[in-house]
Structure formats: C-alpha cells, structure tokens
Backbone as CSV, one residue per row, in Angstrom:
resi,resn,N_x,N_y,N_z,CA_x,CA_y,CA_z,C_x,C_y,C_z
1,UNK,0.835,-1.163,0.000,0.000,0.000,0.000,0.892,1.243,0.000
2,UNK,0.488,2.255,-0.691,0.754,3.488,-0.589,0.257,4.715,-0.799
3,UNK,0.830,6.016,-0.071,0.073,6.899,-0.360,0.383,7.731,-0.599
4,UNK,-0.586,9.090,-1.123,0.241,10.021,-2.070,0.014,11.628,-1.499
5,UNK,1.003,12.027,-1.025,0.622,13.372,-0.284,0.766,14.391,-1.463
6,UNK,-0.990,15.115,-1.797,-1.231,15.863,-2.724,-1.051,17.597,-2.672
7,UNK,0.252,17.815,-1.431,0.682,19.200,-1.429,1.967,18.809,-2.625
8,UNK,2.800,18.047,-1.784,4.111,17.970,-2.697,4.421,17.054,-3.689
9,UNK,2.663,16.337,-3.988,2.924,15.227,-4.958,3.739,14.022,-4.687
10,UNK,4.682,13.565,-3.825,5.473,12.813,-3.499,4.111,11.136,-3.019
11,UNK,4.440,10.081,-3.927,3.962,8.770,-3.550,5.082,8.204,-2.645
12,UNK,4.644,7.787,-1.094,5.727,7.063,0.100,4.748,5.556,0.082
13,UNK,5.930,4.935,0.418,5.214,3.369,0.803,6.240,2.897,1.802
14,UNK,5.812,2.353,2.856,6.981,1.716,3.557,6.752,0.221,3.186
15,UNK,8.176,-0.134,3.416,8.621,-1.618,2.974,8.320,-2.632,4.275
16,UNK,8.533,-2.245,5.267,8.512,-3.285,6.226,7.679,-2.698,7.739
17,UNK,7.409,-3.501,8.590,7.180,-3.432,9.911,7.871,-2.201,10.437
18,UNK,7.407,-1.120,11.178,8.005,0.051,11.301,9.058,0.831,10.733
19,UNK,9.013,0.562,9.414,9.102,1.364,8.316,8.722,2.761,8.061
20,UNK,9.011,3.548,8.965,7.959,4.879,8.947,8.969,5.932,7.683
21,UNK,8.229,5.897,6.616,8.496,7.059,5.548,7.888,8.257,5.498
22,UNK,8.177,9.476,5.532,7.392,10.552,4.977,7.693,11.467,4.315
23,UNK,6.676,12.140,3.370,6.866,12.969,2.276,8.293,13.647,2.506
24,UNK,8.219,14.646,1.563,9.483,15.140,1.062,8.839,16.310,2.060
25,UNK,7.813,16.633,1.910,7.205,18.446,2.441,6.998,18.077,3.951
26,UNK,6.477,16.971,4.833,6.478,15.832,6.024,5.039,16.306,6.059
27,UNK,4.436,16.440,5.104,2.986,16.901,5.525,2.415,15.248,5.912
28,UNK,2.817,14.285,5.646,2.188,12.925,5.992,3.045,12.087,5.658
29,UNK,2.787,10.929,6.856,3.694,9.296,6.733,2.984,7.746,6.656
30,UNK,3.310,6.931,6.334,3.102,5.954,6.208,4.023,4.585,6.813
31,UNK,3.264,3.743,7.499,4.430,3.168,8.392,3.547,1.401,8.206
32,UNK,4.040,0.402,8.260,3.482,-0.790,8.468,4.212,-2.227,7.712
33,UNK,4.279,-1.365,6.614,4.556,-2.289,5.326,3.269,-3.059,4.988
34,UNK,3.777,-3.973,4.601,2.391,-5.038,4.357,2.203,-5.447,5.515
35,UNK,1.944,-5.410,6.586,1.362,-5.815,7.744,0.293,-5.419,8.503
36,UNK,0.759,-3.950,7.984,-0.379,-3.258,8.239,-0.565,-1.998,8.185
37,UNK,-1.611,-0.816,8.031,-1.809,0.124,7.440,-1.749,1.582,8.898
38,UNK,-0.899,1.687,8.844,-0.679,3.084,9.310,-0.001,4.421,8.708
39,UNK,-1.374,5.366,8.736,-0.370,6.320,8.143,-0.908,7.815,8.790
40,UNK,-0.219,8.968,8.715,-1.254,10.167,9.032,-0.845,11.312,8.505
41,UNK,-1.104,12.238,8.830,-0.581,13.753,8.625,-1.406,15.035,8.950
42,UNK,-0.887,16.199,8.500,-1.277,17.277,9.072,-2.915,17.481,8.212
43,UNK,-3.293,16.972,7.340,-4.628,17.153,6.474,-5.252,16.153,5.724
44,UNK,-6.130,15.387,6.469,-6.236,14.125,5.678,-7.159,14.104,3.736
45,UNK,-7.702,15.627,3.915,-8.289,15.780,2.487,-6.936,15.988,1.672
46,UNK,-5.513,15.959,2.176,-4.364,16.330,1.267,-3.868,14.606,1.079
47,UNK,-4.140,13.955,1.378,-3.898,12.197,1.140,-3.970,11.805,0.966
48,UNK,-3.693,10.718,-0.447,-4.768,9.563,-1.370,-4.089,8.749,-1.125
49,UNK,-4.785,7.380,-0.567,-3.990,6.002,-0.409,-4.398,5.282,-1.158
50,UNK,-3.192,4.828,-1.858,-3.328,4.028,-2.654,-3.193,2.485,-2.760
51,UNK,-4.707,1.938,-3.240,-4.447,0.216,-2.243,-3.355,-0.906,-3.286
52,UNK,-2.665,-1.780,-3.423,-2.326,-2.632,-4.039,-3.010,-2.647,-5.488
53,UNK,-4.200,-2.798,-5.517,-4.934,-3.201,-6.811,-4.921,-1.758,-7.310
54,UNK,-4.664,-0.841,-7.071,-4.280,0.784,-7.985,-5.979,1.749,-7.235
55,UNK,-6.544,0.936,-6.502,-7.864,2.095,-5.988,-7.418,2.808,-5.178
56,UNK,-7.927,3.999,-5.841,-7.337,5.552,-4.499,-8.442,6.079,-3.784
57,UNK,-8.079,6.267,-2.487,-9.144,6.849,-2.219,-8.769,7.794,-1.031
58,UNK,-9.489,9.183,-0.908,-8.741,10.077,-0.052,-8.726,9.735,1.324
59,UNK,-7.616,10.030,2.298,-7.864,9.447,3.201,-8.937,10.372,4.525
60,UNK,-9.902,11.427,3.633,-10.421,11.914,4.578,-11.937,11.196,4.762
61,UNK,-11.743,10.113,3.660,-13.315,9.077,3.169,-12.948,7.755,4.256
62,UNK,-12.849,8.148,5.534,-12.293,6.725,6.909,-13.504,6.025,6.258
63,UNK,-14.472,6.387,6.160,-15.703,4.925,6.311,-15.445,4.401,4.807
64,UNK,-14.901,4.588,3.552,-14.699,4.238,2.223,-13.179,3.223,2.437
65,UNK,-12.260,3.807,3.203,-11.219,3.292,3.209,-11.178,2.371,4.138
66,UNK,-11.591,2.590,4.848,-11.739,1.219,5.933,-12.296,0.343,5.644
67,UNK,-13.553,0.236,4.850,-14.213,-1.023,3.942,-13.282,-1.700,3.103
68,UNK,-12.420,-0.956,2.332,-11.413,-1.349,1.638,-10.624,-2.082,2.172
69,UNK,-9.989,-1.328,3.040,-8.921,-1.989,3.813,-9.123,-3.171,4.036
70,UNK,-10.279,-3.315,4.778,-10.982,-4.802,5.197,-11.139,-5.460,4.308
71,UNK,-11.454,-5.592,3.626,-11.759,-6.883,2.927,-10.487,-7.037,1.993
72,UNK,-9.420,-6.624,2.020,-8.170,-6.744,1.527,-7.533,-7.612,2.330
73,UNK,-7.629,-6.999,3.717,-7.406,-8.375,5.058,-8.070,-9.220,5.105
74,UNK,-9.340,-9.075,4.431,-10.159,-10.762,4.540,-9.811,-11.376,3.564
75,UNK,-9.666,-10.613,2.682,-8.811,-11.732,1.169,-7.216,-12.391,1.842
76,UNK,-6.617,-11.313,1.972,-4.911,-12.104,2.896,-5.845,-12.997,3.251
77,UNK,-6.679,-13.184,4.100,-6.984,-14.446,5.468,-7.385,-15.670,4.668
78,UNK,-8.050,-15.464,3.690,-8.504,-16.333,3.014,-7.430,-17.103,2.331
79,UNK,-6.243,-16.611,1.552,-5.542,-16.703,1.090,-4.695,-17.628,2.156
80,UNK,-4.334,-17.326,3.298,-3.512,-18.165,4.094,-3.706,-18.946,4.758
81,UNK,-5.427,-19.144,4.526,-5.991,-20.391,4.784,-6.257,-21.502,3.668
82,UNK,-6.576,-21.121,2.801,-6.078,-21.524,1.673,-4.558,-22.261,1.259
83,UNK,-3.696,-21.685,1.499,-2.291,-22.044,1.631,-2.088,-23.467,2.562
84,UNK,-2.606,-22.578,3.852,-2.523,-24.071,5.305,-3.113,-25.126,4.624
85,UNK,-4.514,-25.055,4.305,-5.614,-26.416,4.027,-4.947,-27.374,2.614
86,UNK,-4.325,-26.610,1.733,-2.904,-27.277,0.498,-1.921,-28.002,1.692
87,UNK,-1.384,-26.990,2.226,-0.317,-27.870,2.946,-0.452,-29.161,3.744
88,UNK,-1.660,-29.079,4.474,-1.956,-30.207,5.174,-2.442,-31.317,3.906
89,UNK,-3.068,-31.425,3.227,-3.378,-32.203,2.239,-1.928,-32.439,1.697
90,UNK,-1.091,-31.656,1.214,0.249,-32.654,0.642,1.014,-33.327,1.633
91,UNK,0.847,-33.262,3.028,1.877,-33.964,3.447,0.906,-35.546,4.054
C-alpha cells in the first residue's frame, strides 16, 4: 500500500514493519509495510492512499477506506488459509 501526499505530490510506501516514511514536504507518513496500514498527517483531504490493486481513495473518506482496507485483510486471510488447508493435504 501506498500513499500520495497531494501538497508535494510525493507517492511514500513503507517496505517493512516500522518502516515509517514521509513525504518530502512531512505533511504525511506511512508506516506498516504489508502488515499493516498506518499512516497520518497534518490534512487528511491532502492524502490519497493508494491500495495494491491501484484504488485511491482520499484518506479523509475513513468509512470508504476502511471497507477497503478490510476486505483486503479478509482476502490475505482467506488466502492463508487456503495455503494451510494445500499444505496439510500434501503432506
């Protein structure tokens, strides 16, 4: 995930587990990696996060982005249950 602070234009993504990046202007950061989604700043109508699959959405829309978010984590979950229920079947 990443997001795009729309004073200085600058797209940040952090790579890992407290990974905290922020803009070039520090108007906003982003910290988690793929683990998980933290980010903030001084204006959240100045913030478009951008999910994996390319949907943006500003981060001042919490009830739009949080739906998102979620079911991005329910897909991971699915996915690594999915994975387990293969594994136990091949061995």
């Amino acid at each position: 995930m990443k997001i795009k602070c729309l004073l200085c234009g600058d797209i940040i993504e952090s790579k890992s587990v407290h990974d905290l990046v922020s803009c070039k202007c520090e108007s906003c950061y982003i910290d988690g990696g793929e683990d998980y989604l933290h980010f903030g700043g001084k204006d959240f109508d100045k913030i478009l996060i951008i999910f994996n699959d390319n949907t943006e959405i500003l981060a001042s829309n919490q009830e739009i982005y949080k739906k998102k978010y979620e079911e991005l984590e329910n897909e991971k979950f699915k996915e690594f249950v999915n994975y387990k229920i293969q594994t136990i079947e091949q061995s």
